[in-house]
HTML snippet that shows the backbone in 3Dmol.js (N, CA, C, O; Angstrom):
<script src="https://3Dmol.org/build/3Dmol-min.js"></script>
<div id="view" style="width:600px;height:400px;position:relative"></div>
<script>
const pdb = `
ATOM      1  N   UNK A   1      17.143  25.672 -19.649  1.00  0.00           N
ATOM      2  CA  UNK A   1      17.435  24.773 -18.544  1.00  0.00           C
ATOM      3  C   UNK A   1      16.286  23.780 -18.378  1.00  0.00           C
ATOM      4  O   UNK A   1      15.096  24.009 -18.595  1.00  0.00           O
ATOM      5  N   UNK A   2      16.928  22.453 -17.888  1.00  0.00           N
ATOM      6  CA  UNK A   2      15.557  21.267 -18.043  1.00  0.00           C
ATOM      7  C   UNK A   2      15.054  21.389 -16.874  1.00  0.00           C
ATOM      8  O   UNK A   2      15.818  21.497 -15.915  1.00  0.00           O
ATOM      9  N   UNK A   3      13.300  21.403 -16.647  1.00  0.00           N
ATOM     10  CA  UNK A   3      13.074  21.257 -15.398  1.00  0.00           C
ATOM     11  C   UNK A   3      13.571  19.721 -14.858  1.00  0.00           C
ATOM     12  O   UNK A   3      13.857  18.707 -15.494  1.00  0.00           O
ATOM     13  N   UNK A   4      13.548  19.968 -13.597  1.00  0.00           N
ATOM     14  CA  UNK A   4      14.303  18.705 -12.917  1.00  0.00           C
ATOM     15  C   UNK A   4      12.467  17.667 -12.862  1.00  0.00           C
ATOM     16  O   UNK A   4      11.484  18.123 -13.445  1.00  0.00           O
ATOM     17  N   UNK A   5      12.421  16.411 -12.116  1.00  0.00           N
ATOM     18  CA  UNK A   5      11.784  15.641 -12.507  1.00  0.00           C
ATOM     19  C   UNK A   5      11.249  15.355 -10.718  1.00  0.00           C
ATOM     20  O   UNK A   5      12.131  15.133  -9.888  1.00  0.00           O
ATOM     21  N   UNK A   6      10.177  15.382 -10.406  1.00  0.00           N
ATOM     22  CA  UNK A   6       8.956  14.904  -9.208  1.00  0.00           C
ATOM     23  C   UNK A   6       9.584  13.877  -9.161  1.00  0.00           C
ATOM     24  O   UNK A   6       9.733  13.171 -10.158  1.00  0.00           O
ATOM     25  N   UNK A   7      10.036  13.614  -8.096  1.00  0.00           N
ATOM     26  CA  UNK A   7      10.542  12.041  -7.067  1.00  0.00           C
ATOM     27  C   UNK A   7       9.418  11.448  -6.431  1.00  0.00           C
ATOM     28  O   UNK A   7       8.939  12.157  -5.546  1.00  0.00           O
ATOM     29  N   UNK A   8       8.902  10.444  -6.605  1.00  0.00           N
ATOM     30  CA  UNK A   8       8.380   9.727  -5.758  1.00  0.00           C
ATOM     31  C   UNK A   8       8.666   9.792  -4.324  1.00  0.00           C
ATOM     32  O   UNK A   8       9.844   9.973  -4.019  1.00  0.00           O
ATOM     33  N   UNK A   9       7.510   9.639  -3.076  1.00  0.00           N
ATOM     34  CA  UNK A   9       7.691   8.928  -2.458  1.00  0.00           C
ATOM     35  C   UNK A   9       8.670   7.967  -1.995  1.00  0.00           C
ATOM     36  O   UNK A   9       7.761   7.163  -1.782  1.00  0.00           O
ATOM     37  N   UNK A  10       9.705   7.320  -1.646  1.00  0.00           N
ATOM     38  CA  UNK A  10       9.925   6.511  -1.809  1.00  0.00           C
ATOM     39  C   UNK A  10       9.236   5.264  -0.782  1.00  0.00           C
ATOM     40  O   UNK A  10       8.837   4.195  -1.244  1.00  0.00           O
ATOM     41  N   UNK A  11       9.193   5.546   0.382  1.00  0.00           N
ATOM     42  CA  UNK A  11       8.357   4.607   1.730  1.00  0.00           C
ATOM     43  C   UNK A  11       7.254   4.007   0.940  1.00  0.00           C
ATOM     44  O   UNK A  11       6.902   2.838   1.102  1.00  0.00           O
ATOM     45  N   UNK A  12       6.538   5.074  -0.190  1.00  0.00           N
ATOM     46  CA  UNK A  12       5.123   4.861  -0.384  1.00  0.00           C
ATOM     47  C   UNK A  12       5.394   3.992  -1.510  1.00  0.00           C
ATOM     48  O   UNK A  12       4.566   3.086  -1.609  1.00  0.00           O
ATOM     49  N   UNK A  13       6.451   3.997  -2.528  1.00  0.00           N
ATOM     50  CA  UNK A  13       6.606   3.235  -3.408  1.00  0.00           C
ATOM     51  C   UNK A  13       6.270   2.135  -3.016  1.00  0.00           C
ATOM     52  O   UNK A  13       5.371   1.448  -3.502  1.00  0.00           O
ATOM     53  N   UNK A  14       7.167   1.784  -1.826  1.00  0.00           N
ATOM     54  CA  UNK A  14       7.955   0.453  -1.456  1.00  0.00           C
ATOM     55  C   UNK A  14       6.440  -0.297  -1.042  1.00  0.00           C
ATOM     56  O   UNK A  14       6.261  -1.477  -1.346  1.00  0.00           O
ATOM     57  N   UNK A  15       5.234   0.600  -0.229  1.00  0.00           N
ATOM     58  CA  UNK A  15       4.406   0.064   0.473  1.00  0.00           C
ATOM     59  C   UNK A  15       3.006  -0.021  -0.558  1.00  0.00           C
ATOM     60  O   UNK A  15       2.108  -0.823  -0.303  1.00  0.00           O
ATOM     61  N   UNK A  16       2.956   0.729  -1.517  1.00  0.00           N
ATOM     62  CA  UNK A  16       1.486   0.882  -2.129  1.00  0.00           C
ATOM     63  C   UNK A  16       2.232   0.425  -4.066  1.00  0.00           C
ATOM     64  O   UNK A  16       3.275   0.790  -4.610  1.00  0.00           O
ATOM     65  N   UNK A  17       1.038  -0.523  -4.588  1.00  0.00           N
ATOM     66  CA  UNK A  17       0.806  -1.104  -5.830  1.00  0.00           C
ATOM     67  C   UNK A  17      -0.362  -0.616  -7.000  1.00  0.00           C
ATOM     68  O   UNK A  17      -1.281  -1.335  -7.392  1.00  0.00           O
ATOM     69  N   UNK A  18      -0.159   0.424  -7.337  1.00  0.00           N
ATOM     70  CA  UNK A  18      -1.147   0.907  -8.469  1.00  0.00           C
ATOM     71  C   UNK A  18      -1.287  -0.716  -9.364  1.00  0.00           C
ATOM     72  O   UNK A  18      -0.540  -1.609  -9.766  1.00  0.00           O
ATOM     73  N   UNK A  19      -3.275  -0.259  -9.333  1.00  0.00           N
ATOM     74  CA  UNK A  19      -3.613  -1.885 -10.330  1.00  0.00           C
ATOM     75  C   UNK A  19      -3.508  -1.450 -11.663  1.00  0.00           C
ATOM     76  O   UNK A  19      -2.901  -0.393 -11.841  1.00  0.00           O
ATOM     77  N   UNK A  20      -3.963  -2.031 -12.622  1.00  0.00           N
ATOM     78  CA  UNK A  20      -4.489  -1.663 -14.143  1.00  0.00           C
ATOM     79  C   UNK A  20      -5.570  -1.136 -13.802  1.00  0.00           C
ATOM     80  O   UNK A  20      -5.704  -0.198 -14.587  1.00  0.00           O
ATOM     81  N   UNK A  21      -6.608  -1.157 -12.975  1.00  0.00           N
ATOM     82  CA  UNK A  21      -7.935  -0.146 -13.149  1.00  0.00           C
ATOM     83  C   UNK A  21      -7.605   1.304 -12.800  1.00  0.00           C
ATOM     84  O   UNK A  21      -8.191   2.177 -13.440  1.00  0.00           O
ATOM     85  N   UNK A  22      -6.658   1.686 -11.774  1.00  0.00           N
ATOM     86  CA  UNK A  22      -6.483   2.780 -11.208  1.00  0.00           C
ATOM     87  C   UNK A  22      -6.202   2.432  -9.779  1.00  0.00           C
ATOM     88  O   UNK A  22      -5.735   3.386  -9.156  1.00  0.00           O
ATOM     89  N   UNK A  23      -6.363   1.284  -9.055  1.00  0.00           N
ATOM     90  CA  UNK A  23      -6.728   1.120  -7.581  1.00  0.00           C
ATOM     91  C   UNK A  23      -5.626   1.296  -7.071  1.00  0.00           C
ATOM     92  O   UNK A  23      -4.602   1.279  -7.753  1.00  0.00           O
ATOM     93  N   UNK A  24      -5.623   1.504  -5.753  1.00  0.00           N
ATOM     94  CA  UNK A  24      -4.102   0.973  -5.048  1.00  0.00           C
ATOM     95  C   UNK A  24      -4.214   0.239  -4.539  1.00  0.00           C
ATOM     96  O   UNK A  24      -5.150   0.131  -3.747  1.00  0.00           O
ATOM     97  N   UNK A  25      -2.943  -1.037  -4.797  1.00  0.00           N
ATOM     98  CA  UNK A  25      -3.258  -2.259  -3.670  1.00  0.00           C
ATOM     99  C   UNK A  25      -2.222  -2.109  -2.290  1.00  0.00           C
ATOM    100  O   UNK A  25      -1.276  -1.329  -2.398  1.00  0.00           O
ATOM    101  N   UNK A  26      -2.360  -2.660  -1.344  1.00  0.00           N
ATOM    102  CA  UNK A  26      -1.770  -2.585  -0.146  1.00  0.00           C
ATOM    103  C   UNK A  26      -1.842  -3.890   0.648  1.00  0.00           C
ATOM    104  O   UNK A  26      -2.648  -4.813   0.765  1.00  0.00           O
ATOM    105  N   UNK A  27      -0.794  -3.600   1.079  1.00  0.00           N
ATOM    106  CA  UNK A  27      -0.765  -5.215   2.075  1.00  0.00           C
ATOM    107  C   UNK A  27      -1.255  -4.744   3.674  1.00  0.00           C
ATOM    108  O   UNK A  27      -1.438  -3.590   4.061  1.00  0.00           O
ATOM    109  N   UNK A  28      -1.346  -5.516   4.154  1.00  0.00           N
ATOM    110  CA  UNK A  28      -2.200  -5.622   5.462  1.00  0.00           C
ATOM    111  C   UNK A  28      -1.271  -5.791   6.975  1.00  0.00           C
ATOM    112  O   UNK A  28      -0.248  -6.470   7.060  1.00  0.00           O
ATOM    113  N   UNK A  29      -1.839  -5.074   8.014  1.00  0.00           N
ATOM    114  CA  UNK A  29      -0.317  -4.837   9.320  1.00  0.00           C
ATOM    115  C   UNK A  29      -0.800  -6.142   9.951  1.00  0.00           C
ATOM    116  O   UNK A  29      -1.481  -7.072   9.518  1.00  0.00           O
ATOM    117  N   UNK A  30      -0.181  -5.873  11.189  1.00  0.00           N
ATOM    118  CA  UNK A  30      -0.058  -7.264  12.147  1.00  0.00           C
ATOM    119  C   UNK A  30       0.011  -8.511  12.000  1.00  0.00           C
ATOM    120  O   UNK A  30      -0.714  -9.428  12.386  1.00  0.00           O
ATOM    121  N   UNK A  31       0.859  -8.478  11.460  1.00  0.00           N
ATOM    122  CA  UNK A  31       1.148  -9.931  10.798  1.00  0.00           C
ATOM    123  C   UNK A  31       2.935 -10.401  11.513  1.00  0.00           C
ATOM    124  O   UNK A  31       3.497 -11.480  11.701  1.00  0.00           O
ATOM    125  N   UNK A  32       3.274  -9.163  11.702  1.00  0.00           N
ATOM    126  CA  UNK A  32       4.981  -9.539  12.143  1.00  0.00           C
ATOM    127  C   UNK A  32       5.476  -9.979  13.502  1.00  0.00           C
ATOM    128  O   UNK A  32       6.632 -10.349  13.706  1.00  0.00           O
ATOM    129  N   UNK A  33       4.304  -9.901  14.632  1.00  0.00           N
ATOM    130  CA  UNK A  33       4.585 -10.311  15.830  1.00  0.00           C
ATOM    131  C   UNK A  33       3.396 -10.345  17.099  1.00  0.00           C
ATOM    132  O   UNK A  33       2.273  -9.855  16.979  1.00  0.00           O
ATOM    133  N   UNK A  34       3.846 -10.944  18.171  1.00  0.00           N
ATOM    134  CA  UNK A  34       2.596 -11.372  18.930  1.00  0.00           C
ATOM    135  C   UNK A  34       1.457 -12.332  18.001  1.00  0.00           C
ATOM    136  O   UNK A  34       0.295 -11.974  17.808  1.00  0.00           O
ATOM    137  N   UNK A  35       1.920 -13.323  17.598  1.00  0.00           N
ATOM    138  CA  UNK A  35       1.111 -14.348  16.783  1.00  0.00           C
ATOM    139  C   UNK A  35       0.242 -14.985  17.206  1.00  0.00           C
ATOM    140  O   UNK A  35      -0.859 -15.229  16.715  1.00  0.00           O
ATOM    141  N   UNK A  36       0.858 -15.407  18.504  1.00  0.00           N
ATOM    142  CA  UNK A  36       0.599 -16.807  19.222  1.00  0.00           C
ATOM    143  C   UNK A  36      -1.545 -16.754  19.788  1.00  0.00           C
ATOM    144  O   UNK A  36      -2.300 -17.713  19.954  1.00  0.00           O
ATOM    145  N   UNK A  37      -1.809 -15.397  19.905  1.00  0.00           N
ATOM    146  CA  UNK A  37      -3.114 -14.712  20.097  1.00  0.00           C
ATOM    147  C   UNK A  37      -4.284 -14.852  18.863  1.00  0.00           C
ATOM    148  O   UNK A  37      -5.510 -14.933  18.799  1.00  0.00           O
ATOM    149  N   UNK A  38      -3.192 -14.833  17.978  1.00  0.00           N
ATOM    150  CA  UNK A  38      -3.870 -14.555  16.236  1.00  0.00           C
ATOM    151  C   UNK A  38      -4.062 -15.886  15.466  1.00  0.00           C
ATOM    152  O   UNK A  38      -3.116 -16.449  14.914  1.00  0.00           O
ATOM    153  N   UNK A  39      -5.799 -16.541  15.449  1.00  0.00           N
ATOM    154  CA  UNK A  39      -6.421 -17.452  14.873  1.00  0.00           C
ATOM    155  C   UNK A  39      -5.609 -17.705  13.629  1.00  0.00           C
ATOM    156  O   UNK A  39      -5.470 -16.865  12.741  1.00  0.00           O
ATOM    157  N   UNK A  40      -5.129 -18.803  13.618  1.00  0.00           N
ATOM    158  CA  UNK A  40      -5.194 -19.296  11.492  1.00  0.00           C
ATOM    159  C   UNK A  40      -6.229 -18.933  11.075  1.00  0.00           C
ATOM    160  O   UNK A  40      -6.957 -19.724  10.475  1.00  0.00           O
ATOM    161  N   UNK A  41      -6.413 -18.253  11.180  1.00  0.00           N
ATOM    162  CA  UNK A  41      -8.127 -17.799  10.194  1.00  0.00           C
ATOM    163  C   UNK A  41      -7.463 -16.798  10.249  1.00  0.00           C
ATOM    164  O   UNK A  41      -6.886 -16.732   9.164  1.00  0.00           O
ATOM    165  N   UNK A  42      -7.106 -15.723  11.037  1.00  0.00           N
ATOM    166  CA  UNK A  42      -7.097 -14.171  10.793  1.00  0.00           C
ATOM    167  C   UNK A  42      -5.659 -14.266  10.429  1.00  0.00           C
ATOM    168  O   UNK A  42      -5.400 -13.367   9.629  1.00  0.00           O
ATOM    169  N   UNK A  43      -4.934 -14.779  10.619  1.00  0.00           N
ATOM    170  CA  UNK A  43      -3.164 -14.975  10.047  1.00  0.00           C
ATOM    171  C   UNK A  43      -3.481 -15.174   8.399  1.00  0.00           C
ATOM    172  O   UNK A  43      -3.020 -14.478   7.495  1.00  0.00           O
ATOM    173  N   UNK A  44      -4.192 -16.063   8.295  1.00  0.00           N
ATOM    174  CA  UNK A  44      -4.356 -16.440   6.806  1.00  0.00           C
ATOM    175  C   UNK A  44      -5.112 -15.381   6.180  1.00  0.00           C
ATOM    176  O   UNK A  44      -4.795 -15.386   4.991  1.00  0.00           O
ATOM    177  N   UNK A  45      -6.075 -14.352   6.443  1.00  0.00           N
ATOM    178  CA  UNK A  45      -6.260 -13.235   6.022  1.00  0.00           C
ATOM    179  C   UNK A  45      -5.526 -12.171   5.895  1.00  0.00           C
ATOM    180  O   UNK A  45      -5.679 -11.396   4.951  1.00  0.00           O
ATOM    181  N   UNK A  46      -4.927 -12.056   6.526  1.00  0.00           N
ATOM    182  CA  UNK A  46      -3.450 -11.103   6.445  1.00  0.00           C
ATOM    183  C   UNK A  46      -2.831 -11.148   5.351  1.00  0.00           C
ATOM    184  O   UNK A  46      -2.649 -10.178   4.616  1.00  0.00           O
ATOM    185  N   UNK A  47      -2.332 -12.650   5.087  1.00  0.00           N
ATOM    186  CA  UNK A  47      -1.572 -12.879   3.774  1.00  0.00           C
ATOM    187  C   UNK A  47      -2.012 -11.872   2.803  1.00  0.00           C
ATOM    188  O   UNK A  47      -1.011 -11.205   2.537  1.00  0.00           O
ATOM    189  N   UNK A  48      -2.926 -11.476   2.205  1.00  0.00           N
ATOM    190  CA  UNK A  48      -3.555 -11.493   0.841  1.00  0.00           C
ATOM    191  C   UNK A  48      -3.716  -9.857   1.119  1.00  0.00           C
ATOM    192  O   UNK A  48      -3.727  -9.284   2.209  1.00  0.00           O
ATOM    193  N   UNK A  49      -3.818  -9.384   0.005  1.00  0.00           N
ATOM    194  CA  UNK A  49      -3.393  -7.738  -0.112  1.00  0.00           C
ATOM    195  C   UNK A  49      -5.385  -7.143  -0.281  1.00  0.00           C
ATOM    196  O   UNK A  49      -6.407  -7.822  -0.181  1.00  0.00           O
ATOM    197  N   UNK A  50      -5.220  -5.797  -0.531  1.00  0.00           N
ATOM    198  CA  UNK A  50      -6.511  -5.651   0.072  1.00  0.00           C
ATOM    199  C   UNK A  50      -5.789  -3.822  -0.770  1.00  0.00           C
ATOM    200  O   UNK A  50      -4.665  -3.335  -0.896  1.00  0.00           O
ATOM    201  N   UNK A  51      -7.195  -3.381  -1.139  1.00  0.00           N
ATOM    202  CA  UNK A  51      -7.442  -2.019  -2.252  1.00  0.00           C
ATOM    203  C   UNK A  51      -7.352  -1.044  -0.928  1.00  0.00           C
ATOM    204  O   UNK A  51      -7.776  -1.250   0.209  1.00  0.00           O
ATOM    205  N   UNK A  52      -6.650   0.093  -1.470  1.00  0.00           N
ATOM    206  CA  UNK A  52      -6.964   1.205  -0.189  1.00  0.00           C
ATOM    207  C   UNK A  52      -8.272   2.038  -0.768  1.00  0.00           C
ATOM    208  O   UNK A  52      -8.767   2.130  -1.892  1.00  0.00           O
ATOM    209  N   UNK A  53      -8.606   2.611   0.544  1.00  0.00           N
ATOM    210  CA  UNK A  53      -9.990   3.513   0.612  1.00  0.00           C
ATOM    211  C   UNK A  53     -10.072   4.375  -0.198  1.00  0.00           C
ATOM    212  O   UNK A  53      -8.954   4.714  -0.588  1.00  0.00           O
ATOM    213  N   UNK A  54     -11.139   5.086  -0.804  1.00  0.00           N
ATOM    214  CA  UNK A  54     -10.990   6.319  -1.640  1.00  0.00           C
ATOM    215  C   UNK A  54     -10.632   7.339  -1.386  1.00  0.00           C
ATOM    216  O   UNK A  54     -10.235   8.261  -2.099  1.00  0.00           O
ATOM    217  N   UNK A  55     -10.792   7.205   0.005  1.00  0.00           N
ATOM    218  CA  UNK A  55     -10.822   8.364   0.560  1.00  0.00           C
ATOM    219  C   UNK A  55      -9.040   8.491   0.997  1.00  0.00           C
ATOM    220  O   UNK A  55      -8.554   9.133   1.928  1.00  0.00           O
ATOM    221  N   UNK A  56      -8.576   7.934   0.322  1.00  0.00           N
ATOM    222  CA  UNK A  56      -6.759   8.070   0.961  1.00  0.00           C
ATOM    223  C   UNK A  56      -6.249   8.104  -0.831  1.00  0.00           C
ATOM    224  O   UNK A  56      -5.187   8.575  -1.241  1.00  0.00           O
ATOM    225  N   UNK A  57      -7.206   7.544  -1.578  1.00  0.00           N
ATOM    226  CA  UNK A  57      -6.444   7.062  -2.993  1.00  0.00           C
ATOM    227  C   UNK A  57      -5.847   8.724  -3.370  1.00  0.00           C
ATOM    228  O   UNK A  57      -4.666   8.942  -3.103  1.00  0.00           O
ATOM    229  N   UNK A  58      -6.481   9.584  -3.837  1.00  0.00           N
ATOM    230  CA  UNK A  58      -5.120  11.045  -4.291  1.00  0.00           C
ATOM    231  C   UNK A  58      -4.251  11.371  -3.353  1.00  0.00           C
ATOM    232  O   UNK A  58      -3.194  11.763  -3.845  1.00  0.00           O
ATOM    233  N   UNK A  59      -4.272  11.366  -2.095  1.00  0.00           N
ATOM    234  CA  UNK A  59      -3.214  11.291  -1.452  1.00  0.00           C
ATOM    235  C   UNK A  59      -1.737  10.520  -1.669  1.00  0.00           C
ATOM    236  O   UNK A  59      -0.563  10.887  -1.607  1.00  0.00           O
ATOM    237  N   UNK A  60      -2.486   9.145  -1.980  1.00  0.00           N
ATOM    238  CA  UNK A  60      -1.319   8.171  -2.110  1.00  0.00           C
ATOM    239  C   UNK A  60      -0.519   8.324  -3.239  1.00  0.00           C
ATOM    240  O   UNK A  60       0.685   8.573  -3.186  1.00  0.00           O
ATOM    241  N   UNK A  61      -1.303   8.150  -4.477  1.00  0.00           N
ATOM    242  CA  UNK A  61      -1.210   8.654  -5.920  1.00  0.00           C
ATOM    243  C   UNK A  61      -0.261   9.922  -5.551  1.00  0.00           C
ATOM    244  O   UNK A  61       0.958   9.837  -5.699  1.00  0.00           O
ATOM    245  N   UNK A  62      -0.718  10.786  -5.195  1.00  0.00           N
ATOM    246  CA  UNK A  62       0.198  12.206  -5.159  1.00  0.00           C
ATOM    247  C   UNK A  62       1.725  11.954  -4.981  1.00  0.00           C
ATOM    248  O   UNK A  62       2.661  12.422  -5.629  1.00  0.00           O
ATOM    249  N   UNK A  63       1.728  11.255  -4.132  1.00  0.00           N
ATOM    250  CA  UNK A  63       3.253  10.531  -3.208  1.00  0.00           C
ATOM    251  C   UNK A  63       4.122   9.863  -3.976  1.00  0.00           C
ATOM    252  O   UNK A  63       5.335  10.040  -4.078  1.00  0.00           O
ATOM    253  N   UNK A  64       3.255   8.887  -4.645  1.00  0.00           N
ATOM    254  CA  UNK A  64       3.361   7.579  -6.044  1.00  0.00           C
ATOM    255  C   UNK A  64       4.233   8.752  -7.258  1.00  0.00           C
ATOM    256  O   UNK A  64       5.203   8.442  -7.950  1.00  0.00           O
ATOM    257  N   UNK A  65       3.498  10.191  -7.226  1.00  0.00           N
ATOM    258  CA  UNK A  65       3.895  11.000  -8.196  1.00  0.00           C
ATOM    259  C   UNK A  65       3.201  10.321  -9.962  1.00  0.00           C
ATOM    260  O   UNK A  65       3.724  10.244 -11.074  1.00  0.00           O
ATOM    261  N   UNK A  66       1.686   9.910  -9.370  1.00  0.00           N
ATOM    262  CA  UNK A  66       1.110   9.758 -10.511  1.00  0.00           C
ATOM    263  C   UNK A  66      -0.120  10.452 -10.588  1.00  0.00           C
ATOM    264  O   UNK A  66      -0.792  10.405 -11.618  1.00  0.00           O
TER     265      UNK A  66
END
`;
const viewer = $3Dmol.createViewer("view");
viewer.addModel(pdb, "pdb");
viewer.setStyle({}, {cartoon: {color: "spectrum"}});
viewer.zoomTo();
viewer.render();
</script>
């Protein structure tokens, strides 16, 4: 009998980007509402994705099912 096959995550798929080095990339919150408070400077930082901590990376990976 075949063993059956580790499912991903799926939430975590959708939210976390393994790089070519190993990293995970992640996109950044507060960006979807209450704007009107939030500088073009810090809106425009938001845009751009950003590595998660080490200290979360086997966790995430685990989820990723890598």
């Amino acid at each position: 009998m075949a063993k059956s096959k580790m499912k991903s995550h799926r939430g975590a798929a959708k939210r976390f980007r393994l790089t070519g080095t190993g990293k995970l990339k992640r996109n950044k919150a507060y960006k979807s509402h209450i704007l009107n408070k939030k500088s073009a400077k810090r809106k425009r930082g938001l845009r751009q994705a950003t590595t998660m901590s080490s200290a979360d990376l086997t966790r995430i990976k685990r989820a990723l099912g890598k």
